[in-house]
N, C-alpha and C positions, 0 to 999 in steps of 0.2 A: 748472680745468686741472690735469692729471697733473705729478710732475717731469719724466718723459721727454718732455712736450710742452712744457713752458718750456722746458727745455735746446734741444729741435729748435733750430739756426737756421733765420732766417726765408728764405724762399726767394724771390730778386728774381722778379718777375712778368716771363715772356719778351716782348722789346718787341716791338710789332705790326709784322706783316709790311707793307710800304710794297704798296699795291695796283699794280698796274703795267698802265700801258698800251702797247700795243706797235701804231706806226704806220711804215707802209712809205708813204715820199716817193716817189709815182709820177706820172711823164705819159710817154708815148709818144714824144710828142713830144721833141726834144731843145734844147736853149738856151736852157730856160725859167726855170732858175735854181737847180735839182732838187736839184745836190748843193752850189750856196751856200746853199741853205738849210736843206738835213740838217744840212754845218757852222755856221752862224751858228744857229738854235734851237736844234741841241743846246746849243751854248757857251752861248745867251741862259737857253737852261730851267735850266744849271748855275751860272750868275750870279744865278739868283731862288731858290736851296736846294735842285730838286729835282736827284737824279741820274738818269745818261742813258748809256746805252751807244748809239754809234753803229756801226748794221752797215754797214759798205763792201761792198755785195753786187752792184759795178761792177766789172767786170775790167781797167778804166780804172784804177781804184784815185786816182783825184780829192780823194776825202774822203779818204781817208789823207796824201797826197801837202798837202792845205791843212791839214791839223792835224800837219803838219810831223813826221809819222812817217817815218824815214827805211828806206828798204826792208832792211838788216843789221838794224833793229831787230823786224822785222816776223817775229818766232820762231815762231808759228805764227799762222795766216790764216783767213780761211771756206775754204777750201778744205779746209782739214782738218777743217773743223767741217762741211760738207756730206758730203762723203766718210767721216761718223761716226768721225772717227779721234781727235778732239777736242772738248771742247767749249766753249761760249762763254765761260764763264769761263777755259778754258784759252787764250783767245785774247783775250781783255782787256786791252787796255795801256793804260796809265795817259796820260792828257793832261796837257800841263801847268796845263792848268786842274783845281782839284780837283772830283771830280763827277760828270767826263764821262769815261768810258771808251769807247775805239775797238779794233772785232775790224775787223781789217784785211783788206783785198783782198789778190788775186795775180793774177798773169798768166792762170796757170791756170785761174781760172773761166770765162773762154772756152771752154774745150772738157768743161766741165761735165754737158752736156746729153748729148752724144757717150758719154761714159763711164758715165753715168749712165741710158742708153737702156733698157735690158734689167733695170733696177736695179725691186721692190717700192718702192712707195711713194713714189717717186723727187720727188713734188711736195709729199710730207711732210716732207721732209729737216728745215728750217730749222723748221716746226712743230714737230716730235720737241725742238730745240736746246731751241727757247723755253721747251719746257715742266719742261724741266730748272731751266732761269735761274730760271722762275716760282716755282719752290719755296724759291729763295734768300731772297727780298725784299730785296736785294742794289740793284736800281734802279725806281724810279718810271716812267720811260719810256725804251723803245729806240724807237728811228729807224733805217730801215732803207731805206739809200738804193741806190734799186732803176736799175741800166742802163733809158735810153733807148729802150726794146724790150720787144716780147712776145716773152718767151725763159723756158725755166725758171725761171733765176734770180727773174724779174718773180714768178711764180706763183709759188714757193714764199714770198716775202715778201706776197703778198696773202693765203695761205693761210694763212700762220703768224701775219698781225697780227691785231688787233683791228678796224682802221680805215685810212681811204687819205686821205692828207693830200696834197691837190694843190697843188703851185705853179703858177700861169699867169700867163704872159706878159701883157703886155696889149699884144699886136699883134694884126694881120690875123685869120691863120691859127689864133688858139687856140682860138676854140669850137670848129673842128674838132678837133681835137685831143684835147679835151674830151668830145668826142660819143664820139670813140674807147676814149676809156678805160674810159666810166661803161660803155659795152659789155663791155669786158674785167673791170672789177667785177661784173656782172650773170652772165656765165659765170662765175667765179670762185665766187660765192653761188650757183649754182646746181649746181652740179658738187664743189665741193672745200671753202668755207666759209661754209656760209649764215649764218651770224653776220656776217661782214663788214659796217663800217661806212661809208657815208663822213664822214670826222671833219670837212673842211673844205675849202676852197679860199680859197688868198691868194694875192691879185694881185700880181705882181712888177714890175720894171724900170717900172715908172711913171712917166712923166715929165708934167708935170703943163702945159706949155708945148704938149702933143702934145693935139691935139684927139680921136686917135685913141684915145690912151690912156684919156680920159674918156668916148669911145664905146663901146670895149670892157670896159670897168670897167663902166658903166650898164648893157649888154647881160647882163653874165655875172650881176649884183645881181639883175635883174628872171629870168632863168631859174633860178635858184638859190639867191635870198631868203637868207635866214639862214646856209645853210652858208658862205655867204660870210664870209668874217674880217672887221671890222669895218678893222685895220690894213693898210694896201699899204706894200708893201714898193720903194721908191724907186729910180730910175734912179742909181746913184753911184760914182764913180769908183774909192773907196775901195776899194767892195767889191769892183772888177773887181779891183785891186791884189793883196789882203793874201794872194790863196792863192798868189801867184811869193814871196813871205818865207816860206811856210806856218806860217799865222798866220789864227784866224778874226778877223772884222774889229774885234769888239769888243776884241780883246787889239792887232790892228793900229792901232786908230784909235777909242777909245769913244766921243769926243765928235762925231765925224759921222754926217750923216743915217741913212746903213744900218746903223750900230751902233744907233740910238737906237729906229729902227722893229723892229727882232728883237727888242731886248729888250721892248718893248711887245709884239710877237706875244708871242709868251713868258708873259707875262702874260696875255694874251687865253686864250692855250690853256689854262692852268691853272685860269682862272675858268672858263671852261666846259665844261673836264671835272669841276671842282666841283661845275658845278652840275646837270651830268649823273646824277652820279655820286648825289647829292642826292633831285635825280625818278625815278632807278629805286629809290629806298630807300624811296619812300614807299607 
């Protein structure tokens, strides 16, 4: 070794880019528990190490409104990050959980689709964002909780993720529901991103006393095998509570039932993106 090569200091080895998965929380359906469970996983996945930006891409503005962002604080929103005026990071606020960052809703995405009519690319919009974020290694997983509807907004969160993480209900009417969607997945991968996964479905509002509950539990298990979450996610009072405090439930109440089953999703998700991630390396 030369003097000029002793003297070099040594140069720290840049830390590896966190790989990121990006799932848009969809069912068409509405009341199924879509954006308590964008807020309770995200908070559950930032409670097990990993980080998590959560997209509010409701114009309800729900998930913002239960992670107790208050709309003065909400300085710039997807609206401006659709409208390419900003970008996700510029729209990132801090939770008070460390971990989980929320890019917030507005009113305005309601009339999204309108303004955006005659717009290139216009179901790329939110793809375009992600792909910016992606270069950061900045978060592990975004969650991208998607309106009640087939609307723009829907499609560019099915276009821009990796994967489509269902919550369902376990009443009557949710295979239908269901039937609906994995249709609007099927366009999507055929049209706009054939990559598109679907990452899972977990059964929500379970009430274990409800016979119906454990018929449409059995039902959706037997059509859907494995993508099924192995965790359901429980009928509880708690969780109907914590988003009037805006507060996800785990910070409202840890030691009850719907705290206890997220952060188990939570876990479930991580092993099996583990081990996904595992059988395409091989």
């Amino acid at each position: 070794m030369d003097a000029d090569t002793a003297a070099r200091p040594a140069v720290a080895p840049e830390p590896a880019r966190k790989p990121l998965r990006v799932l848009a929380i969809a069912n068409q359906k509405g009341g199924v528990g879509k954006t308590t469970t964008a807020i309770n996983l995200g908070t559950a996945l930032a409670a097990v190490g990993e980080s998590v930006l959560l997209i509010d891409s409701d114009p309800q503005g729900n998930a913002s409104t239960g992670l107790g962002i208050a709309r003065s604080a909400r300085k710039v929103t997807m609206y401006e990050v659709y409208m390419g005026e900003k970008t996700l990071e510029q729209a990132a606020i801090q939770t008070v959980l460390p971990g989980l960052d929320l890019a917030a809703s507005d009113p305005d995405l309601s009339g999204l689709e309108m303004e955006l009519a005659a717009s290139p690319r216009r179901s790329y919009r939110l793809r375009d964002a992600l792909s910016a974020l992606r270069n950061t290694g900045k978060y592990s997983y975004v969650l991208i909780d998607c309106p009640p509807s087939l609307n723009l907004l829907t499609v560019n969160a099915m276009t821009g993720a990796d994967a489509v993480f269902v919550p369902l209900q376990t009443e009557f009417f949710a295979l239908e529901g269901l039937t609906q969607l994995m249709r609007t997945i099927e366009l999507v991968r055929g049209s706009l991103n054939p990559a598109l996964e679907i990452q899972g479905v977990v059964l929500t509002m379970y009430d274990r006393r409800n016979s119906l509950s454990e018929q449409v539990a059995r039902d959706v298990r037997q059509h859907f095998g494995d993508t099924v979450y192995d965790t359901v996610i429980p009928r509880n009072v708690r969780v109907s509570e914590a988003p009037s405090y805006g507060k996800p439930v785990l910070i409202y109440d840890l030691k009850c039932a719907g705290s206890q089953a997220y952060l188990q999703l939570a876990r479930e998700v991580v092993r099996r993106e583990r081990d996904r991630r595992a059988s395409k390396s091989k």
